[in-house]
C-alpha positions as CSV (number, residue, x, y, z in Angstrom):
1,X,-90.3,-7.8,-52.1
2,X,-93.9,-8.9,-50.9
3,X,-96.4,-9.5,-53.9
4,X,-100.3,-10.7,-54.0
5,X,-101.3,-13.2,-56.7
6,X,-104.8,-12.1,-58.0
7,X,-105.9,-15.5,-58.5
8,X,-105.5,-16.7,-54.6
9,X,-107.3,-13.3,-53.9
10,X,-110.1,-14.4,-55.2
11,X,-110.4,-17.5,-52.5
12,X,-113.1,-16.3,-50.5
13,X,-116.0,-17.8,-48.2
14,X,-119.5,-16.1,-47.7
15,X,-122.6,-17.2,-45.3
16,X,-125.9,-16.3,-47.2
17,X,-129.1,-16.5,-45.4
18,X,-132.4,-17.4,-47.8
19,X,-135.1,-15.3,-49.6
20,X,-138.1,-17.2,-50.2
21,X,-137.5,-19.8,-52.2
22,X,-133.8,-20.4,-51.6
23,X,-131.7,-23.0,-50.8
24,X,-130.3,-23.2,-47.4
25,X,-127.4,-21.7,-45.9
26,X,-124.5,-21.4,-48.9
27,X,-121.1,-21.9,-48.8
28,X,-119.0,-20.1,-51.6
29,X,-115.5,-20.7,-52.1
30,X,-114.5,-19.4,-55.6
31,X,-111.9,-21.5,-57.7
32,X,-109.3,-20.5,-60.1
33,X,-110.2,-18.1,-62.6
34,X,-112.1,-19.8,-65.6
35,X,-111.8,-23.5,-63.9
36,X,-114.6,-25.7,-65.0
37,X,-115.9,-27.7,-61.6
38,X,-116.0,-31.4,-62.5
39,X,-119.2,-32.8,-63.9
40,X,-121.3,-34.5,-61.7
41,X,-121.6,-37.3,-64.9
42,X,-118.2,-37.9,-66.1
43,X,-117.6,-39.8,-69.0
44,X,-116.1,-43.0,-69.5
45,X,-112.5,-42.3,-69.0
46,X,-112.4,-39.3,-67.8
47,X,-111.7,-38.7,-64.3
48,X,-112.4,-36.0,-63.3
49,X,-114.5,-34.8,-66.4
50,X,-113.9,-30.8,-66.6
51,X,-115.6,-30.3,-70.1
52,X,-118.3,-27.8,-71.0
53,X,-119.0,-29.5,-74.3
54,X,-119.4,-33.5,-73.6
55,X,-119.3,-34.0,-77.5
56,X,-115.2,-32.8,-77.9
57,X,-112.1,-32.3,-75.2
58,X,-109.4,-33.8,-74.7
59,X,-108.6,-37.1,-72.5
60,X,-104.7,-36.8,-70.2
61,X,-103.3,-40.2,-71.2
62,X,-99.9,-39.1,-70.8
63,X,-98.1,-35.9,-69.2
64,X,-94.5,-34.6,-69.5
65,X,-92.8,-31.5,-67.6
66,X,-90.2,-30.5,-68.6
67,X,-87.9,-28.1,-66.0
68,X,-88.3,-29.6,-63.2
69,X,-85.6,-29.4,-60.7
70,X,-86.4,-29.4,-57.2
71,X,-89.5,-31.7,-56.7
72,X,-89.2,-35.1,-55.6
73,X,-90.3,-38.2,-57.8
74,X,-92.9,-38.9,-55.0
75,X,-94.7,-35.3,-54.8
76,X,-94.5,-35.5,-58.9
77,X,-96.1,-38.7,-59.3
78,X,-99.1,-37.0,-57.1
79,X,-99.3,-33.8,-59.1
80,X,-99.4,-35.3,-62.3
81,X,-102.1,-37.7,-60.8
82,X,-104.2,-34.1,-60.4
83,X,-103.8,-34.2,-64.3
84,X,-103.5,-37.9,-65.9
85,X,-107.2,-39.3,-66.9
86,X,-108.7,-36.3,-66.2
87,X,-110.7,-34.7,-69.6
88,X,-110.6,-30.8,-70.7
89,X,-112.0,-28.3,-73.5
90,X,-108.8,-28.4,-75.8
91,X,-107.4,-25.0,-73.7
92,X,-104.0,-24.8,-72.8
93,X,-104.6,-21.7,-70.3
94,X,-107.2,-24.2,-68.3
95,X,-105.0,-26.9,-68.4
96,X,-102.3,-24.5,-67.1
97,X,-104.1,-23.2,-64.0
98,X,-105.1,-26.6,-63.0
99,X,-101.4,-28.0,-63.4
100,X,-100.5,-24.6,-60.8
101,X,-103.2,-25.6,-58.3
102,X,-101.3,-29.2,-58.2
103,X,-97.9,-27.7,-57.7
104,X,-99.7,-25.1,-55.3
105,X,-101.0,-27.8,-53.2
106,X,-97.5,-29.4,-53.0
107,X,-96.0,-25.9,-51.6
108,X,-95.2,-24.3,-54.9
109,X,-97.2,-21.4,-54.7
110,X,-95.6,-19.5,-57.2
111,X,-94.8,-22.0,-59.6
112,X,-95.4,-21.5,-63.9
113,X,-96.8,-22.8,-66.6
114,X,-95.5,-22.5,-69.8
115,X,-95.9,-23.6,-72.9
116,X,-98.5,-26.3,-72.4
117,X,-98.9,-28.4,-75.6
118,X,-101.6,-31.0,-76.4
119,X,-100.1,-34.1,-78.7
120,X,-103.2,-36.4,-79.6
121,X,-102.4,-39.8,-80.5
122,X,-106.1,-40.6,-82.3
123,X,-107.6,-37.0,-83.6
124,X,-111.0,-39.0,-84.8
125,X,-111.9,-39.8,-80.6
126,X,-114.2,-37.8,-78.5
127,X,-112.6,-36.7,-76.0
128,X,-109.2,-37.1,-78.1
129,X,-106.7,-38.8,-76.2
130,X,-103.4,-36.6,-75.9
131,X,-100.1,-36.8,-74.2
132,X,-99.6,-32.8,-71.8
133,X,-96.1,-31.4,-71.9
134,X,-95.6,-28.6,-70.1
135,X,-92.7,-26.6,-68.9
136,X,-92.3,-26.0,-65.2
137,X,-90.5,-23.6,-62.5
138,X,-91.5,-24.3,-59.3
139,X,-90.3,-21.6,-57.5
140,X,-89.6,-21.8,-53.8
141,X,-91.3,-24.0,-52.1
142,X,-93.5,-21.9,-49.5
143,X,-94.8,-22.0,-45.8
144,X,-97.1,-20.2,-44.2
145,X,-96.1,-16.9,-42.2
146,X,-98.1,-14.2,-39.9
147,X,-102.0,-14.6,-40.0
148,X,-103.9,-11.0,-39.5
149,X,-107.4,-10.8,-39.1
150,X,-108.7,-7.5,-39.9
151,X,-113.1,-6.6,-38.9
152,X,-113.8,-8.9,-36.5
153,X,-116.0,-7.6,-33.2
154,X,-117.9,-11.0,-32.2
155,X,-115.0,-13.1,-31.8
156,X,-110.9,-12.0,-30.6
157,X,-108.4,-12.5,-33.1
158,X,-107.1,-15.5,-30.7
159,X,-110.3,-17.1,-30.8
160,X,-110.4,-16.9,-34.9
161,X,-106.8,-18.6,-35.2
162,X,-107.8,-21.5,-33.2
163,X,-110.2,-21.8,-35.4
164,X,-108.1,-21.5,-38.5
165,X,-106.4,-25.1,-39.5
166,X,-103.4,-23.3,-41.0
167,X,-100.8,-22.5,-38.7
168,X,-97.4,-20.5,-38.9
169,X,-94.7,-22.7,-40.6
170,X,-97.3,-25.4,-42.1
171,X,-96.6,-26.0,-46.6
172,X,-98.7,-23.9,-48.5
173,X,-101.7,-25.4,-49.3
174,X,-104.7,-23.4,-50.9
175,X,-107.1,-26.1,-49.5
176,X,-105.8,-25.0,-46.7
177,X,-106.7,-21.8,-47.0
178,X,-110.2,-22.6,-47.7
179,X,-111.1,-25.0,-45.1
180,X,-109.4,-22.6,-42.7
181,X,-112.2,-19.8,-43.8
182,X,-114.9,-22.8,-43.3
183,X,-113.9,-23.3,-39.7
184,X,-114.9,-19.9,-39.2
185,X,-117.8,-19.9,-40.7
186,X,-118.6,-22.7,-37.9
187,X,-117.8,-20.5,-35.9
188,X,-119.6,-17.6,-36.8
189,X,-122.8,-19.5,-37.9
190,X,-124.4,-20.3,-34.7
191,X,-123.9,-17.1,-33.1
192,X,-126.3,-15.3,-35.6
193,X,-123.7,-14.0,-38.3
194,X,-125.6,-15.4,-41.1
195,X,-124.5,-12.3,-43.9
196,X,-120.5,-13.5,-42.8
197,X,-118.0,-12.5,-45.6
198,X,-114.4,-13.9,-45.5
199,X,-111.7,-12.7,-47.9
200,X,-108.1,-13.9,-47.6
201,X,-105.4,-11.7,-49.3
202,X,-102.2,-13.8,-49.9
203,X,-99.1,-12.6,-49.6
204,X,-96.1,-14.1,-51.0
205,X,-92.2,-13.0,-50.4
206,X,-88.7,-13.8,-52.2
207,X,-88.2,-15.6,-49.4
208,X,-91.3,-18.3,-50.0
209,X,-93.3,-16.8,-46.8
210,X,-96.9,-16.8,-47.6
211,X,-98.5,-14.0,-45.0
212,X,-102.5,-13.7,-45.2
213,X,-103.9,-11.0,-44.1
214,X,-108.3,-12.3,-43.2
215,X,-110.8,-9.5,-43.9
216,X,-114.2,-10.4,-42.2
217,X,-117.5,-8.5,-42.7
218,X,-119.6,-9.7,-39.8
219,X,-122.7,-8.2,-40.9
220,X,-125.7,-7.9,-38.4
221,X,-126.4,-10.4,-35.4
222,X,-129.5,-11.9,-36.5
223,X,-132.4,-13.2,-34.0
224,X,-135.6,-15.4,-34.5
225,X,-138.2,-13.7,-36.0
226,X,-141.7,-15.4,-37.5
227,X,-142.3,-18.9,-37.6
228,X,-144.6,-19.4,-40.5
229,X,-146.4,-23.1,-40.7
230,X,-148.4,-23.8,-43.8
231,X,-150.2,-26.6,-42.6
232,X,-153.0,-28.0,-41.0
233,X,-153.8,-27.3,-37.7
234,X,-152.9,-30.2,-35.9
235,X,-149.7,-30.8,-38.0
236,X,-149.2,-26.7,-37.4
237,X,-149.5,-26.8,-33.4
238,X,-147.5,-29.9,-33.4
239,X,-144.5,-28.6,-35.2
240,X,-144.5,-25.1,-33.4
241,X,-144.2,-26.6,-30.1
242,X,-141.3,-29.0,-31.6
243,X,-139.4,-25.8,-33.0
244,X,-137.0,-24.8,-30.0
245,X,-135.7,-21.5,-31.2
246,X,-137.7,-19.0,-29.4
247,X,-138.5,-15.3,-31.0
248,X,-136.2,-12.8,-30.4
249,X,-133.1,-15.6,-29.6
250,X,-129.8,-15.7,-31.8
251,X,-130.4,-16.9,-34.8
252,X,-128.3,-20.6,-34.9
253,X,-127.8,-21.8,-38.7
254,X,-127.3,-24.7,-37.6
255,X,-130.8,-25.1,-35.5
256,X,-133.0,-25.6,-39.2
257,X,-131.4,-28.8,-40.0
258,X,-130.8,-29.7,-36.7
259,X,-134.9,-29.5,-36.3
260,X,-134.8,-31.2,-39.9
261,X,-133.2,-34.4,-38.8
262,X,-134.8,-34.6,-35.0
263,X,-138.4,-33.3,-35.7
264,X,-140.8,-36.0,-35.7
265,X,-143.9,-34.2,-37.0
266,X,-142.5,-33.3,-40.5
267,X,-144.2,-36.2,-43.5
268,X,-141.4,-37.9,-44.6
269,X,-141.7,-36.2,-47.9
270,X,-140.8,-33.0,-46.1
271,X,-137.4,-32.1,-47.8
272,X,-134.7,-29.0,-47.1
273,X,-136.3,-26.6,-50.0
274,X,-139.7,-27.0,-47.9
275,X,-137.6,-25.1,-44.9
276,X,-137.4,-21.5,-46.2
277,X,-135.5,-18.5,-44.3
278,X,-136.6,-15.4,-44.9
279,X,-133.8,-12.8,-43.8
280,X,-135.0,-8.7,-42.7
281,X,-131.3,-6.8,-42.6
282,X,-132.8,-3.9,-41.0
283,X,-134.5,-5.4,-38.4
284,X,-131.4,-8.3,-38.1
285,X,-134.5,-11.1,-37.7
286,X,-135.1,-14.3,-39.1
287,X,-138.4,-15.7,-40.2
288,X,-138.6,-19.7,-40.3
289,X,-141.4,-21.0,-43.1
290,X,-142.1,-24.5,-42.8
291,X,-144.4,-25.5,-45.8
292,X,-145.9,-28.5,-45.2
293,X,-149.2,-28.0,-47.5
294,X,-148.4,-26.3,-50.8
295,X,-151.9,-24.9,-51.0
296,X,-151.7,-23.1,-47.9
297,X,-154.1,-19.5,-48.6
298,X,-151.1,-18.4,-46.4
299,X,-148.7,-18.5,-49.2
300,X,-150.2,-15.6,-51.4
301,X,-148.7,-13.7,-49.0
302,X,-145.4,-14.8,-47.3
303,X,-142.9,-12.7,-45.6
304,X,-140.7,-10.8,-48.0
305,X,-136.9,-10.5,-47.8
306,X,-135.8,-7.1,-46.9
307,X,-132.0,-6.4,-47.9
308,X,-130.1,-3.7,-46.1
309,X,-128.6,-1.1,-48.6
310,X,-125.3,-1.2,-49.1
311,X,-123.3,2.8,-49.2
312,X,-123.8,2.7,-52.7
313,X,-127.2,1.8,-53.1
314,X,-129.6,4.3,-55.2
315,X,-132.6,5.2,-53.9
């Protein structure tokens, strides 16, 4: 019996374009449900640091499973590396979900947690240092299986699994998973595809056969539009006849920062949130704004973004 797990579901990649003001281009891949990313700051100790609340947590000093059967001592000693020294919010479920991404990314896609308990050895400490026990059934140990790719026009379904690191027979690896939806978004990026949604549906069997089944939303093919420079003139004419991409071309993502780190008529405190993209759905055009002088009259008036409306869109 085939079965898919909610929280590998939710892996997915989208290719944003910018409104005014935006960052560039965005990567998304979600994580596990309710996972705290690491802090950019960790604490003292605490590597990684996944707390919301610096002032309490907990700090892994010491970690016991219990159940184990199958896994050897070498790919143990990694997974409970993913867990030793690294600092929580005193939450079993969290620390459960991160344990299951460490067997995950050892094959065991299907492995539980249970019973996670938190013994601290000094209660007055912040974080509290504690000693994880968990119990643990791996499961099968899993490899990947058939690879469908489901709305793609641009590019053949040959072309996308070339693209795609994981290949037929490899371990389960959900990292895998998610560089394997970034290689096509490098794929997709310079041709235009810059509203590119990727969602993976996982698959697992009895059997430990992972199948994924890719859906892609392309979205429209966007070209050039505007080129807005907010500048003076001399800096203005000098930076338009740098800027390569012509009106009414494919849009390449990659062209903005490749003009970022080749132009030499940008002042070197030009940074990437002075490069805004400006996207019109409708029209499938890009418009580049290159805001060199922040009192420009120009900007009281820039181009707006113009969404497309989605089926279920009010008027």
């Amino acid at each position: 019996m085939i079965r898919c797990l909610a929280a590998f579901s939710s892996l997915a990649i989208v290719s944003t374009s910018l409104a005014f003001g935006q960052n560039s281009d965005s990567i998304s891949v979600a994580r596990s449900p309710n996972v705290p990313p690491p802090s950019a700051t960790a604490a003292p100790g605490c590597s990684p640091d996944r707390r919301t609340n610096p002032n309490g947590g907990v700090l892994i000093s010491g970690v016991v499973f219990d159940g184990i059967t199958t896994i050897g001592s070498m790919e143990l000693s990694t997974i409970e590396s993913q867990v030793r020294g690294a600092c929580f919010d005193e939450q079993s479920d969290i620390i459960a979900q991160v344990i299951q991404s460490a067997f995950s990314e050892q094959g065991f896609a299907q492995a539980d947690v249970e019973n996670v308990t938190l013994e601290s050895s000094d209660s007055l400490a912040v974080p509290k240092p504690v000693t994880l026990k968990a119990e643990i059934t791996e499961g099968p140990r899993s490899r990947f299986g058939a690879i469908q790719f489901t709305g793609n026009h641009a590019f053949s379904d040959a072309k996308l699994r070339a693209a795609f690191i994981v290949k037929r027979g490899d371990l389960y690896q959900r990292s895998k998973i998610a560089g394997s939806l970034n290689g096509i978004r490098k794929l997709y990026g310079p041709k235009g595809y810059q509203d590119l949604a990727v969602v993976p549906d996982v698959m697992f069997s009895s059997t430990g056969t992972v199948d994924l089944r890719i859906t892609i939303s392309e979205g429209p093919q966007y070209h050039m539009g505007e080129l807005k420079i907010y500048a003076k003139k001399e800096i203005s004419d000098r930076l338009a006849s740098e800027w390569n991409l012509r009106a009414g071309t494919v849009f390449d993502g990659n062209y903005p920062q490749t003009f970022l780190d080749k132009s030499h008529s940008l002042p070197r405190d030009f940074n990437r949130q002075d490069m805004v993209l400006v996207r019109n759905c409708p029209a499938a055009s890009m418009a580049v704004l290159l805001i060199v002088d922040q009192t420009d009259p120009g900007l009281q008036s820039p181009p707006k973004e113009v969404r497309c409306k989605k089926p279920d869109d009010s008027e």
